[in-house]
C-alpha positions as CSV (number, residue, x, y, z in Angstrom):
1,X,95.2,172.7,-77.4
2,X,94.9,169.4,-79.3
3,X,93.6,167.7,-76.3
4,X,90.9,170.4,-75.4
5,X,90.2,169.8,-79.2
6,X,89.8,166.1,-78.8
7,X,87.8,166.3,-75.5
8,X,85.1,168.4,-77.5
9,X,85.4,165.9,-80.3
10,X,84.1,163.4,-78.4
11,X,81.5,165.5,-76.9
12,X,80.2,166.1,-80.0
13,X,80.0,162.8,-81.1
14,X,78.5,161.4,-77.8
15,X,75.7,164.4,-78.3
16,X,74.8,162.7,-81.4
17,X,75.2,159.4,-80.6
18,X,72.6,160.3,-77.8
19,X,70.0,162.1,-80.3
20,X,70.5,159.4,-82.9
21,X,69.7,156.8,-80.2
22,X,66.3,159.3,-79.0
23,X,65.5,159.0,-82.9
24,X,66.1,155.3,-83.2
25,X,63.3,155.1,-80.5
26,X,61.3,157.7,-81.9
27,X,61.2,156.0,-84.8
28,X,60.3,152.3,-83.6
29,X,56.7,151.3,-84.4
30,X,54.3,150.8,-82.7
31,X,51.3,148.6,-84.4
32,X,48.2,146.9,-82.9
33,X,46.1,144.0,-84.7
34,X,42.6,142.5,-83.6
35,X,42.1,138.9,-85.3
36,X,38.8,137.4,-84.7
37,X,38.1,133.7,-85.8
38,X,34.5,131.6,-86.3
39,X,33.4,128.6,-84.3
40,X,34.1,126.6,-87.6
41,X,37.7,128.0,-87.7
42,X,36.5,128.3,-91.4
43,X,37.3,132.3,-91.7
44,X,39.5,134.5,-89.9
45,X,39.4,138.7,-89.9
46,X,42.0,141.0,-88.9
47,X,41.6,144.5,-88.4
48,X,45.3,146.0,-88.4
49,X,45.7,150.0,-87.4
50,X,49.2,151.1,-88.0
51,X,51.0,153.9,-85.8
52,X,52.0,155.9,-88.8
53,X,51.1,155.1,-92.5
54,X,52.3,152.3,-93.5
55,X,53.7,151.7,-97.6
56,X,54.7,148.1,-97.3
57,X,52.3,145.3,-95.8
58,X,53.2,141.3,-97.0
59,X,53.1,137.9,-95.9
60,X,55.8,135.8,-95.2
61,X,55.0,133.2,-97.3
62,X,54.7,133.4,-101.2
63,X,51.2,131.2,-101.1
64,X,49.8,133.5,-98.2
65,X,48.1,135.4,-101.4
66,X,45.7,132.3,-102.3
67,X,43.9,132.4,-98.9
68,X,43.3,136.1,-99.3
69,X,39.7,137.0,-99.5
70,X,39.0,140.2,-99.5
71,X,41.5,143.4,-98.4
72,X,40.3,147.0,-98.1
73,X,41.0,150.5,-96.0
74,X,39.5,151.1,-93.1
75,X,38.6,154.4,-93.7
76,X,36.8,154.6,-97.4
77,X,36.4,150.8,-98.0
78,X,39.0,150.7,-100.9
79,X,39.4,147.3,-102.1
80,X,43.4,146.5,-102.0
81,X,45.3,144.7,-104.5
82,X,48.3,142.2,-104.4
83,X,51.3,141.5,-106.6
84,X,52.8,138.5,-105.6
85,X,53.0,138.4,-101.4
86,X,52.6,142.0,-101.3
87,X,49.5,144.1,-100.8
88,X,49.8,147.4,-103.2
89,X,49.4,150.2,-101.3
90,X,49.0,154.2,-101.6
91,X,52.8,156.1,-102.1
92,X,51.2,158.0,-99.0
93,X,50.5,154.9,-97.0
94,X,47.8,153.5,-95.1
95,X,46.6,153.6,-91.2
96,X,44.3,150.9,-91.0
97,X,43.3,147.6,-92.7
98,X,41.0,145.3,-93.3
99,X,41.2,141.9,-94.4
100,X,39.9,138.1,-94.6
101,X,41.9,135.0,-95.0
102,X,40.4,131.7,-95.5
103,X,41.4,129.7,-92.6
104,X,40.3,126.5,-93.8
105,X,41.5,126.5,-97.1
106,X,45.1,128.1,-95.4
107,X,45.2,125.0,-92.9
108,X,46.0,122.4,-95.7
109,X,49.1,123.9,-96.1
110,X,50.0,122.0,-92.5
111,X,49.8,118.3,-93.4
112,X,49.6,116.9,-90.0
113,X,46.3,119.0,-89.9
114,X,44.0,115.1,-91.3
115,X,45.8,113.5,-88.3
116,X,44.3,116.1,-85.6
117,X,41.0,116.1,-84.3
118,X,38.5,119.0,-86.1
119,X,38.6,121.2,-83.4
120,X,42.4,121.3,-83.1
121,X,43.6,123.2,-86.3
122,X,47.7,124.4,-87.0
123,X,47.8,127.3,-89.4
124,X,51.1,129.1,-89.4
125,X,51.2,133.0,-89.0
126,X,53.2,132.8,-92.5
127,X,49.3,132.7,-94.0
128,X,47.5,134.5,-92.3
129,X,49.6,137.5,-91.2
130,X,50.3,140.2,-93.3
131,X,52.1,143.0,-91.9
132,X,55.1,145.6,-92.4
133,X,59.1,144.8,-92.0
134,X,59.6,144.2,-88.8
135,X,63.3,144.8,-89.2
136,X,63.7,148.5,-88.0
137,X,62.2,147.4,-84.3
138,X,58.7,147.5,-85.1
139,X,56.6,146.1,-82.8
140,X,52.8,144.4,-83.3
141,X,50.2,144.0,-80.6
142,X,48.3,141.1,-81.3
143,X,44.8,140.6,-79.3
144,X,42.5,137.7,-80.6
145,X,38.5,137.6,-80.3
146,X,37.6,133.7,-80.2
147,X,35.0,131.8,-79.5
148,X,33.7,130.8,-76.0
149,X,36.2,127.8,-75.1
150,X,38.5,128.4,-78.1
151,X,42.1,129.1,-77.1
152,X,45.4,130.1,-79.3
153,X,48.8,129.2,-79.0
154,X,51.9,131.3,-80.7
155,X,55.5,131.5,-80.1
156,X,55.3,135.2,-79.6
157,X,55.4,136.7,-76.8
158,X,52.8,136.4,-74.4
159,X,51.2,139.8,-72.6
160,X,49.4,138.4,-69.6
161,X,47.5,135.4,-68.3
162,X,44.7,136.1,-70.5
163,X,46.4,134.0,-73.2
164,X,44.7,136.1,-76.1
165,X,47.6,139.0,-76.0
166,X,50.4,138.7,-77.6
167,X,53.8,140.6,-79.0
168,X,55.9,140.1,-82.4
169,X,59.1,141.3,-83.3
170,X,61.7,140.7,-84.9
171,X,63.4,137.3,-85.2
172,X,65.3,135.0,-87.4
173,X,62.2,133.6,-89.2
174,X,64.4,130.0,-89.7
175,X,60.8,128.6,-90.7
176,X,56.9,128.9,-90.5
177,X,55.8,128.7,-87.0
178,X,52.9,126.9,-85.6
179,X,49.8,128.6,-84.3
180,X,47.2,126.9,-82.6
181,X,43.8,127.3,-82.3
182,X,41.0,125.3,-81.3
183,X,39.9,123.4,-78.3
184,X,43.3,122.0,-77.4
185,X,44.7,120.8,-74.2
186,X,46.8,123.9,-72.9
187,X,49.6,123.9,-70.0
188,X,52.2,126.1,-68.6
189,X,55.0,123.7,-67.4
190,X,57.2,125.1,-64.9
191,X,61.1,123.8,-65.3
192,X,64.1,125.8,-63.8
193,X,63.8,129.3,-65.7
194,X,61.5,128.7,-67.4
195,X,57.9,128.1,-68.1
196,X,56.9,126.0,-70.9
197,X,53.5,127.1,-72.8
198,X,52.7,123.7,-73.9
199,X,49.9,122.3,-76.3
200,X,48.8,119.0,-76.4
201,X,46.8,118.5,-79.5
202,X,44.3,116.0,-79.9
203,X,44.4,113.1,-82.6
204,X,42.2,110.3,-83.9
205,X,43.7,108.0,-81.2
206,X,43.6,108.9,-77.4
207,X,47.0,110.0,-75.9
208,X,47.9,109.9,-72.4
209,X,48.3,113.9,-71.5
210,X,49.0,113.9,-68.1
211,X,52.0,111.0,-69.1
212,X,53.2,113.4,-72.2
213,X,53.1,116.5,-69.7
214,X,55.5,114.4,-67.5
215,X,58.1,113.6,-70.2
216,X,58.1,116.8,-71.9
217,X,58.4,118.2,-67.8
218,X,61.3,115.6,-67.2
219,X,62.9,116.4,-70.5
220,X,63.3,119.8,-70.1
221,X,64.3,119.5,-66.7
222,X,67.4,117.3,-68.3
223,X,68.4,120.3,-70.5
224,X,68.6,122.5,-66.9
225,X,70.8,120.3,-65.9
226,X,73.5,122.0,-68.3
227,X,73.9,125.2,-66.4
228,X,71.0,125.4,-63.8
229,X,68.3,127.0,-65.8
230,X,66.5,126.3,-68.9
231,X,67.5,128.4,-71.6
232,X,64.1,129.9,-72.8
233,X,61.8,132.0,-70.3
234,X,59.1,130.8,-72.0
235,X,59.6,129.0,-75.3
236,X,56.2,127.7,-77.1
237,X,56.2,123.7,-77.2
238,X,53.2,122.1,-79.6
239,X,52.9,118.3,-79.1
240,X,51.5,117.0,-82.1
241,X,50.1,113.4,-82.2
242,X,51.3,111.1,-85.3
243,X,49.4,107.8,-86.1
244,X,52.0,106.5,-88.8
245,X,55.4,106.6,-89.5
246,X,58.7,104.8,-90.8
247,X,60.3,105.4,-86.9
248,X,59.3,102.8,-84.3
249,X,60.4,105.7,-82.0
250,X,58.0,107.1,-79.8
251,X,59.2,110.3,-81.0
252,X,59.8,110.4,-84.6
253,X,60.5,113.7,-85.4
254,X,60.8,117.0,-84.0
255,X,62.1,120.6,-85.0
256,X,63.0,124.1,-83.4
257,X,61.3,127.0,-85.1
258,X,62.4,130.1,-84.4
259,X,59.5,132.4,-85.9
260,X,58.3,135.1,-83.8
261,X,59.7,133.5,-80.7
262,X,61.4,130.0,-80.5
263,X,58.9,126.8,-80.5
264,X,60.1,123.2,-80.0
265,X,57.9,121.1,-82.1
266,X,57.3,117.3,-81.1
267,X,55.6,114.5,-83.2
268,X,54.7,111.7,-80.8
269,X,53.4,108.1,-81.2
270,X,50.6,108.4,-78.7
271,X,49.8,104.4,-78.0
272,X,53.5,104.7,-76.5
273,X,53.8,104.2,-72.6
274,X,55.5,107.0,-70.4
275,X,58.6,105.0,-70.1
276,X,59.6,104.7,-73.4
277,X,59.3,108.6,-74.0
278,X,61.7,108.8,-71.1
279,X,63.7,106.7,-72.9
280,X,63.9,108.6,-76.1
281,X,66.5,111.4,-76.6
282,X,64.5,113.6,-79.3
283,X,63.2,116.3,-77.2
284,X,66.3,116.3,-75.5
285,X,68.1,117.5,-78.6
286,X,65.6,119.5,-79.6
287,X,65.3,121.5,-76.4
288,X,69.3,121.9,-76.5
289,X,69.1,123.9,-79.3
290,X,67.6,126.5,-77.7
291,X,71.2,127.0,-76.1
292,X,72.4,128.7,-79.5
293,X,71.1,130.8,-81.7
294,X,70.1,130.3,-85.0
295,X,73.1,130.0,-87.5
296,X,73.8,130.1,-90.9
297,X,73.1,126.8,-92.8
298,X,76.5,125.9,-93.8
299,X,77.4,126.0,-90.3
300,X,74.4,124.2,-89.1
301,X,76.9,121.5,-88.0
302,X,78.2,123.1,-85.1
303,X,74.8,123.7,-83.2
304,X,73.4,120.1,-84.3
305,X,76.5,118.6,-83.2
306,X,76.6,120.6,-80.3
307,X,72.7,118.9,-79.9
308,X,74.3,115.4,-80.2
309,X,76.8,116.1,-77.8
310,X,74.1,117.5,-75.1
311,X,71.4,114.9,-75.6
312,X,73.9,112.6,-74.4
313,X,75.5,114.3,-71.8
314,X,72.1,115.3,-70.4
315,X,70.6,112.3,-70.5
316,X,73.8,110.7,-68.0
317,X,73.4,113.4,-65.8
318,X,69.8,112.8,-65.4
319,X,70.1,108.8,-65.0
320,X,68.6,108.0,-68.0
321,X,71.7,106.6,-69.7
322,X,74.5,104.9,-67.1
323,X,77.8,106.4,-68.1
324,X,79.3,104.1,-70.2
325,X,76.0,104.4,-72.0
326,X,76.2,107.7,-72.8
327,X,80.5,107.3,-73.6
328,X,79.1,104.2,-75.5
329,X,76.6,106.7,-77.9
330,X,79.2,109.5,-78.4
331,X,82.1,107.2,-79.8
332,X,79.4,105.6,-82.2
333,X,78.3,109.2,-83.3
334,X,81.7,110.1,-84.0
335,X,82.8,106.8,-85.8
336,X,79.4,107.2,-88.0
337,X,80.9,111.0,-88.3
338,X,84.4,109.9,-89.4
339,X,83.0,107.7,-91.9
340,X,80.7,110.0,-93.7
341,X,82.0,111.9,-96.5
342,X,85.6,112.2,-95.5
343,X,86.7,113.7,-98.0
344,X,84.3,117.2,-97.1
345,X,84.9,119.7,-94.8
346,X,81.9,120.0,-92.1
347,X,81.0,123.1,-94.0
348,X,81.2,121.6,-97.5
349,X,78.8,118.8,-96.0
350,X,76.4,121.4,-94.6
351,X,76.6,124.0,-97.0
352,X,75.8,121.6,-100.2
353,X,73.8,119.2,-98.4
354,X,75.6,116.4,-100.0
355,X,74.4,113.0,-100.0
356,X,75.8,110.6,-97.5
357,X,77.5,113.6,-95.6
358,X,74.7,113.7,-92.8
359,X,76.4,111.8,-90.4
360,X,79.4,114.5,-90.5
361,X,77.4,117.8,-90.3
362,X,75.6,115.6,-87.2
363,X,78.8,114.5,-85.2
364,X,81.3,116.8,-86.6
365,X,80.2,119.5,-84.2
366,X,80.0,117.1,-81.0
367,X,83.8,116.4,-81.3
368,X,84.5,120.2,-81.2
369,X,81.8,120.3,-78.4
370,X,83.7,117.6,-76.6
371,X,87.3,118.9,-77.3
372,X,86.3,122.4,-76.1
373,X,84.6,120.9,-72.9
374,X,87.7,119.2,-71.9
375,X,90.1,122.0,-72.6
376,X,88.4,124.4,-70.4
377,X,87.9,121.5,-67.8
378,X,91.3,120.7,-67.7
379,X,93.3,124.3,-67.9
380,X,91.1,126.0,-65.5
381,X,90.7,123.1,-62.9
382,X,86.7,123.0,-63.6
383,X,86.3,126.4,-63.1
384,X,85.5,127.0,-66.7
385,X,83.4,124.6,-68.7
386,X,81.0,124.4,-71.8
387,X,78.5,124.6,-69.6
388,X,79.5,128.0,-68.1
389,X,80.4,129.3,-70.9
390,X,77.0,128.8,-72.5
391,X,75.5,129.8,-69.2
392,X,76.7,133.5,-69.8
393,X,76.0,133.3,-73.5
394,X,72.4,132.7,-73.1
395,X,72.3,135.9,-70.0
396,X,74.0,138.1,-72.3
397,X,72.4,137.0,-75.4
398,X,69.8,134.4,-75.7
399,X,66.8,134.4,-77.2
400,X,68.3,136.2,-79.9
401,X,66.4,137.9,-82.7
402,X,68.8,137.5,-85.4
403,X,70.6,135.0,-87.3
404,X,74.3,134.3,-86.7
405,X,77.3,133.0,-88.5
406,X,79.2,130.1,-87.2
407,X,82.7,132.1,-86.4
408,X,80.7,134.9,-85.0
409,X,79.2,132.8,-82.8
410,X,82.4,131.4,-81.7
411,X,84.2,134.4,-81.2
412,X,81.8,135.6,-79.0
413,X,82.1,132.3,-76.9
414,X,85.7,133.2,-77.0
415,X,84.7,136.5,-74.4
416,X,83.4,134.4,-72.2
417,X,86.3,132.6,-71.3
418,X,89.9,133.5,-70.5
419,X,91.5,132.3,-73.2
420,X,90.0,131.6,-77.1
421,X,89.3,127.8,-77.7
422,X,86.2,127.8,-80.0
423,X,87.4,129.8,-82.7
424,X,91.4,128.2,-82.3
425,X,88.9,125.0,-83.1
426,X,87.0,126.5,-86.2
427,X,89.9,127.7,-88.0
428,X,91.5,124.1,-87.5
429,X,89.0,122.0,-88.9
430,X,85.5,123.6,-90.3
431,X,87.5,123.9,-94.0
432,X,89.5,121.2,-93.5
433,X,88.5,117.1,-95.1
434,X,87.7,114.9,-92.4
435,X,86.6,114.7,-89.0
436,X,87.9,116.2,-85.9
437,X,90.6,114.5,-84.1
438,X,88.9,112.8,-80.5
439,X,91.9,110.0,-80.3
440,X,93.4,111.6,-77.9
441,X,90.6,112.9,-75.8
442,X,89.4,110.0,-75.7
443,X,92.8,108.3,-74.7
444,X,93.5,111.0,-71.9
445,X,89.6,110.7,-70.7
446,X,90.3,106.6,-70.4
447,X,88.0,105.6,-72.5
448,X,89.3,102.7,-74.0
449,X,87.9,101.0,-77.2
450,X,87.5,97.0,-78.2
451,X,86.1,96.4,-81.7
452,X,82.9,98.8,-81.0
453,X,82.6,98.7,-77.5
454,X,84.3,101.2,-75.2
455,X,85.2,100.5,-71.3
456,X,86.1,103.2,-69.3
457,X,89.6,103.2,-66.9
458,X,89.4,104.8,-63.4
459,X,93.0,105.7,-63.1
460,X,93.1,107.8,-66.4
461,X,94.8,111.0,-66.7
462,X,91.5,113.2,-66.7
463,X,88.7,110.6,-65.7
464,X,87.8,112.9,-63.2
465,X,86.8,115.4,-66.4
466,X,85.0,112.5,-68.0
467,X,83.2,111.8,-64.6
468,X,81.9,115.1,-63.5
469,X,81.2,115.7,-67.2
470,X,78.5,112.8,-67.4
471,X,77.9,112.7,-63.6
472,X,75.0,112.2,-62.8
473,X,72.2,114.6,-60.5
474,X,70.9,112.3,-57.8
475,X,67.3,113.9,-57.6
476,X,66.5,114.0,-60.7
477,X,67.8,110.7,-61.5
478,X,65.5,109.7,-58.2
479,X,62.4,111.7,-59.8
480,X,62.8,109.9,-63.6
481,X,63.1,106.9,-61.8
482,X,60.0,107.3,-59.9
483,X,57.9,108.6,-62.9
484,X,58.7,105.7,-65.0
485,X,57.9,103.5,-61.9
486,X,54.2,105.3,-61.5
């Protein structure tokens, strides 16, 4: 009897599991927006009609309200008020909306706006786009109506070839993505897995495109070289030309936004030749972010060390660095690591943002990287590595639309392999003063250190880890070579 009671038990729950699923669907919205833009990109109008009434419409940004012009219903011209970055609505809700935002006015919120040319213009969604929560599984269809020659670029989702459709959802909202508009230079990049929706905006000084195309094409080519595939079907990536700055680099700065889709941001030096943008390792890191999700701040050292530890790897595996090159550039991250703040955790440094303790939230997380490469190297035979193990995170959970915690993150790494490692390495040092322990990788890998140089011995216990960790990929090595050549 009590197991013909426990069988029906469960039917009953998997009945309502099933109808609360139906409703969960039922439920998810279904909005669609038309936002039109002048020649002048000095106005923009959006016309939003909402599934079912809507109580709730705001911006994400608390300034969106001082480019609001005008607000009204659709349906008896009512002229819509706003308390702070919400629009006041009827208790009964609204269908459809009406609104005007000035786009000029909005685009100074962007700085590097005064160094693009007029008819490039960056104006991020957070100004312009006021709309409900979009944390239920509601779903906005964009469409734009632009001027003859005028294109847009977002990180959302992209409907067809058309390049005027678009889809937002939910995501982590980490910062205020880019949008593009204007009369821009506009590429889809094809990479392994991906393809790259790339803008190339134009400055006051000429840049090479075609070159620019070719590094940002090489450099996320380096990043497939991790586990075959590049993590992002189709990540937005803005190129943004930069006449001054305190870097000599050719790439001073760049950023992941992940804002209605993930978008790699680059800042480039445009008077730089293509061989020096091979040469530089910031879109490298960049782009390996996109092999994590976003996490927590205070455990923001774990993915940008797990960035430092990539852009290096990468970069030997794709010939730009010579092994002992990129061995050379890890030992110095982790000595700057070990010497920054040592008496903070690598969350205390994160979390408070203390001063001096960059170097540790930076490197801290490319020891653990390093440590939990090796382990799985060594106790599966190479079966198991970082690589794969990021390889089925990103097919079972990447892009993802939410943000994470640092131990959630590595748990779930933990069910990717066959035994824990990453979490074994949290619990041992994220709270703990200090920096992680590489002595003894690096012993046991042979890399051997004089004053600050390090020399690598063949006949080491695991130098064949440390070699088909940083080996290197003949053809693409061949095709750098031959682009830097050109």
């Amino acid at each position: 009897m009590c197991r013909y009671r426990l069988i029906i038990k469960n039917a009953v729950i998997a009945i309502a599991m099933l109808f609360s699923s139906h409703a969960v669907l039922a439920d998810t919205a279904k909005h669609f927006y038309t936002v039109t833009v002048d020649n002048a990109l000095s106005r923009l109008w959006v016309e939003a009609r909402f599934e079912h009434p809507v109580r709730t419409v705001t911006a994400r940004s608390r300034n969106a309200g001082r480019y609001l012009l005008d607000a009204r219903r659709c349906d008896d011209d009512a002229v819509i008020r706003l308390r702070n970055r919400r629009m006041v609505l009827p208790e009964d809700g609204i269908r459809c909306l009406n609104y005007t935002v000035d786009f000029e006015d909005a685009a100074g919120q962007y700085r590097n706006n005064r160094n693009l040319a007029a008819n490039n213009r960056v104006v991020s969604p957070s100004y312009w786009m006021w709309r409900p929560d979009l944390s239920d599984g509601t779903r906005i269809y964009v469409e734009f109506r632009l001027p003859a020659g005028m294109r847009v670029s977002l990180p959302w989702q992209q409907l067809d070839a058309s390049g005027i459709r678009y889809l937002l959802s939910r995501s982590p909202e980490s910062a205020s993505a880019p949008a593009v508009f204007g009369h821009f230079d506009y590429r889809e990049i094809e990479v392994p897995g991906s393809s790259l929706r790339v803008s190339l905006l134009d400055g006051r000084a000429p840049m090479d495109k075609d070159a620019v195309a070719d590094w940002v094409r090489a450099t996320a080519t380096d990043v497939s070289l991790a586990y075959g595939r590049f993590p992002n079907p189709s990540p937005q990536v803005v190129v943004v030309p930069v006449t001054s700055s305190r870097s000599s680099s050719p790439v001073p700065f760049g950023r992941v936004i992940r804002d209605g889709g993930e978008t790699v941001e680059l800042f480039v030096r445009p008077d730089q030749p293509l061989e020096n943008f091979l040469e530089d390792w910031t879109a490298t890191h960049e782009f390996s972010h996109l092999m994590h999700p976003y996490l927590k701040s205070e455990h923001h050292w774990i993915t940008e060390g797990f960035a430092q530890y990539y852009q290096n790897v990468l970069l030997a595996r794709s010939g730009a660095y010579d092994t002992e090159d990129a061995w050379q550039k890890l030992y110095a991250g982790y000595e700057r690591g070990r010497s920054s703040r040592p008496e903070l955790s690598p969350n205390e440094a994160a979390a408070g943002n203390k001063r001096g303790g960059r170097m540790k939230v930076y490197w801290s997380g490319a020891a653990l990287a390093l440590i939990a490469d090796v382990t799985l190297r060594e106790r599966s035979g190479g079966k198991e590595t970082l690589d794969t193990v990021l390889e089925q995170f990103q097919a079972c959970c990447l892009p993802s639309d939410r943000m994470w915690t640092g131990p959630e993150f590595f748990a779930k790494l933990d069910t990717l392999t066959s035994a824990p490692v990453f979490t074994p390495l949290y619990r041992r040092y994220a709270d703990t003063a200090g920096f992680p322990d590489t002595d003894e990788v690096f012993a046991r890998l042979g890399i051997r250190t004089s004053g600050d140089r390090v020399y690598l011995r063949r006949g080491a216990e695991l130098a064949a880890i440390r070699e088909a960790i940083t080996r290197t990929v003949a053809p693409v090595a061949e095709w750098r070579g031959q682009l830097a050549a050109d």
